[in-house]
N, C-alpha and C positions, 0 to 999 in steps of 0.2 A: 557228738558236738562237732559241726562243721569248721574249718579252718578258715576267715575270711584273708585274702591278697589284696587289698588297695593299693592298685597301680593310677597313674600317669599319663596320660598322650604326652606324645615326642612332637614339640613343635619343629620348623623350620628354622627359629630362631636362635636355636641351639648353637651355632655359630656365634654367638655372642655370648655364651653363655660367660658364668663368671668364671674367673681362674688367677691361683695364688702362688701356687705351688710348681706350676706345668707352665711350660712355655705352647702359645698357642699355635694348633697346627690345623688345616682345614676337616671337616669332620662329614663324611658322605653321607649324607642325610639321609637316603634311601638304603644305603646299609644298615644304619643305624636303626633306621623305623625294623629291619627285619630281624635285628639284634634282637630287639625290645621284644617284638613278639615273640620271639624265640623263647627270650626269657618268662613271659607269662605263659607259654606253653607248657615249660619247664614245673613253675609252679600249679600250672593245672594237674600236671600229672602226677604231681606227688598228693594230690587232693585237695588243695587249695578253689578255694568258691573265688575266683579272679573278676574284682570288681574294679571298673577303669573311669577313671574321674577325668570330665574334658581339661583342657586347659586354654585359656584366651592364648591367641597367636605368639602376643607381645613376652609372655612367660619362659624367655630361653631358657631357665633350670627348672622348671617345674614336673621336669621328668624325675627327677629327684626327689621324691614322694616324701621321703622318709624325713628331712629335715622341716617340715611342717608339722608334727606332730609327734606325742609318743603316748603309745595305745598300751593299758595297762587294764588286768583284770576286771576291774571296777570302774575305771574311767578312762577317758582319753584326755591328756593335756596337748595342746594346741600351742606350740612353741611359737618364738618369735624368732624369725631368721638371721644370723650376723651382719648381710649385707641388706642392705633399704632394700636392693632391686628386686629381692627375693621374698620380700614382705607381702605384697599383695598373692601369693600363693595360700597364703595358710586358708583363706574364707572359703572357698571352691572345696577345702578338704575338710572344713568344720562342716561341713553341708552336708554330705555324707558322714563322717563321724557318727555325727550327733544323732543319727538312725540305730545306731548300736552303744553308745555309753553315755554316760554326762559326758560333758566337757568342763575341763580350766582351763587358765589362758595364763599363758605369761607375759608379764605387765612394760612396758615401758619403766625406767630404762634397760631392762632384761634384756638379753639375747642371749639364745640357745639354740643349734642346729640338732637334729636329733641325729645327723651322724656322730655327734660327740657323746651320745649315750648309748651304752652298753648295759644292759640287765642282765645280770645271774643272779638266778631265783629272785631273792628279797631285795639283795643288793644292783642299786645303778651306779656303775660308775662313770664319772662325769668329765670331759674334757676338759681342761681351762684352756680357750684357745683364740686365734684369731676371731673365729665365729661366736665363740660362748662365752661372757662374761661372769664376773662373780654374781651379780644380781641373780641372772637368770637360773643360775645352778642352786643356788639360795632359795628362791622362789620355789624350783623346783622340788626342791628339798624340804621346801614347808606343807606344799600342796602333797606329796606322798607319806609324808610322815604320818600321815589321817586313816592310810591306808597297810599300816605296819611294813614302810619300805623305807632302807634309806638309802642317801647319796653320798657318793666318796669322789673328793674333786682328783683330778688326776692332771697334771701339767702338761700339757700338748701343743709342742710350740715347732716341732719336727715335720709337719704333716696337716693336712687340713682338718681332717677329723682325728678322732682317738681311734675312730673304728678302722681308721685308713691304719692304725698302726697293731690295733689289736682285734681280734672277735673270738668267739664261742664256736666251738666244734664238733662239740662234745659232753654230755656230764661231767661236770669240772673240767674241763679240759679246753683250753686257748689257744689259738694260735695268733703269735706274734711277732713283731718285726724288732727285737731290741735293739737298734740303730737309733730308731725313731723315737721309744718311748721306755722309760726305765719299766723293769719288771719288778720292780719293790712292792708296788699298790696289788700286785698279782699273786704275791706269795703261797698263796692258800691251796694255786688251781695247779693243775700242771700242764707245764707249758710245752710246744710244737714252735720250735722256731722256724721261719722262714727260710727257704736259700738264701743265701746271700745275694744269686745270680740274680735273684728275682724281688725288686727290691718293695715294689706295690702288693705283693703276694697276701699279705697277712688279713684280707677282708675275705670274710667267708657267711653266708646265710642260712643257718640251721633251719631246717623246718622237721620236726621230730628226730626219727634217727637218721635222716638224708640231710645232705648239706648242697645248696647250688654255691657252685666254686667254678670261676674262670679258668677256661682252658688254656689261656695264655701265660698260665704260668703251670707249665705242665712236673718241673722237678718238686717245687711243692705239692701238687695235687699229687704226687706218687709219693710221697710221705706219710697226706692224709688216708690213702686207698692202703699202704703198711700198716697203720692203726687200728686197720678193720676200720675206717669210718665210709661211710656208703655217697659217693659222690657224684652227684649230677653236673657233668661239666657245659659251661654255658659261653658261647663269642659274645664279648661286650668290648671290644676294643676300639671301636669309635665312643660308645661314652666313656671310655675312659681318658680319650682324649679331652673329656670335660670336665676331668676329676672325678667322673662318675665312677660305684662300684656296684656289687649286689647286691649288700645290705639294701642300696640307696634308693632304689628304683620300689620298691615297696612298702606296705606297714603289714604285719603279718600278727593275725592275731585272732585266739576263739571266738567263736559268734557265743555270747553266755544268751 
């Protein structure tokens, strides 16, 4: 069973992208285009079938694949994004989608970014956040219920997504920033805290037993290589100038 990557085009307009958290600082576009590639090289090589969806010019975040959708065994749900400008993204990637699952949608008044969703195994857990409403986590949480999954909201008022504060590493195993987001809802997994030094650290992209992790935070990524966890380190440090992280830039998921 092949692994599919749905990536992104990096507009030019990425310099406007949105931003909540970050104060905005200019972001070298031609670096950035070679970040990007970098990053789906990344994911080709660990065996990912790297499939790249255009994007109209006017789309500044639309390089941020992953809050347009979340792709799940049986189906893909088509989220609806927190900010308006980000809204016209989702149709370019139901278009593609819709080649490999059904599709649902999440409804007006709903919003959910899919960086606010984290899946381990059955469970999703759900950001409550500047991005994601209760609607939308709700919705979400009716639409997967059909499917033997459920949703646990998690309050994320620290960081723009949940993922910016926590991700998967590992079988059972998280890495997290508990600065940004309590680890009560986590109890179960065992957790890998962040340096301190490094305070963006905690976003990390499983793809089987390899994980693509930023080089820019190198005393974390020498925590995860102590674990025995198998780490592909990646330069994203102009989109992170746009809140971007690794999760972000993709939707990663078997071709059934």
């Amino acid at each position: 069973m092949r692994t599919v990557a749905v990536t992104r085009e990096l507009t030019a307009a990425i310099g406007n992208c949105e931003l909540t958290f970050l104060d905005r600082s200019a972001i070298d576009f031609a670096l950035a285009q070679q970040q990007h590639q970098d990053y789906q090289s990344a994911l080709s090589s660990l065996g990912c079938e790297v499939v790249v969806v255009p994007a109209p010019p006017g789309l500044a975040d639309s390089v941020f694949i992953e809050d347009t959708a979340l792709v799940l065994d049986d189906i893909a749900v088509m989220l609806r994004p927190g900010v308006m400008s980000r809204q016209p993204e989702v149709a370019g990637v139901a278009e593609v989608l819709q080649q490999y699952k059904p599709l649902k949608t999440i409804e007006p008044p709903g919003t959910i970014d899919g960086g606010d969703l984290l899946r381990v195994g059955n469970t999703i857990f759900a950001g409550l956040s500047t991005r994601s409403n209760q609607s939308g986590i709700q919705q979400l949480s009716d639409i997967v219920s059909d499917f033997g999954m459920t949703v646990e909201t998690v309050e994320t008022t620290k960081c723009l997504h949940l993922k910016s504060a926590v991700s998967e590493v590992a079988p059972d195993t998280l890495l997290i920033n508990t600065d940004w987001i309590s680890s009560s809802a986590f109890k179960d997994f065992e957790l890998i805290p962040i340096d301190k030094e490094e305070t963006h650290a905690a976003n990390a992209l499983r793809i089987g037993k390899n994980l693509i992790y930023p080089s820019s935070f190198p005393r974390t990524m020498d925590a995860l290589v102590k674990r025995g966890i198998d780490v592909v380190p990646v330069d994203l440090t102009e989109l992170q100038k746009a809140e971007g992280a690794v999760t972000c830039c993709s939707l990663i998921f078997p071709e059934s």
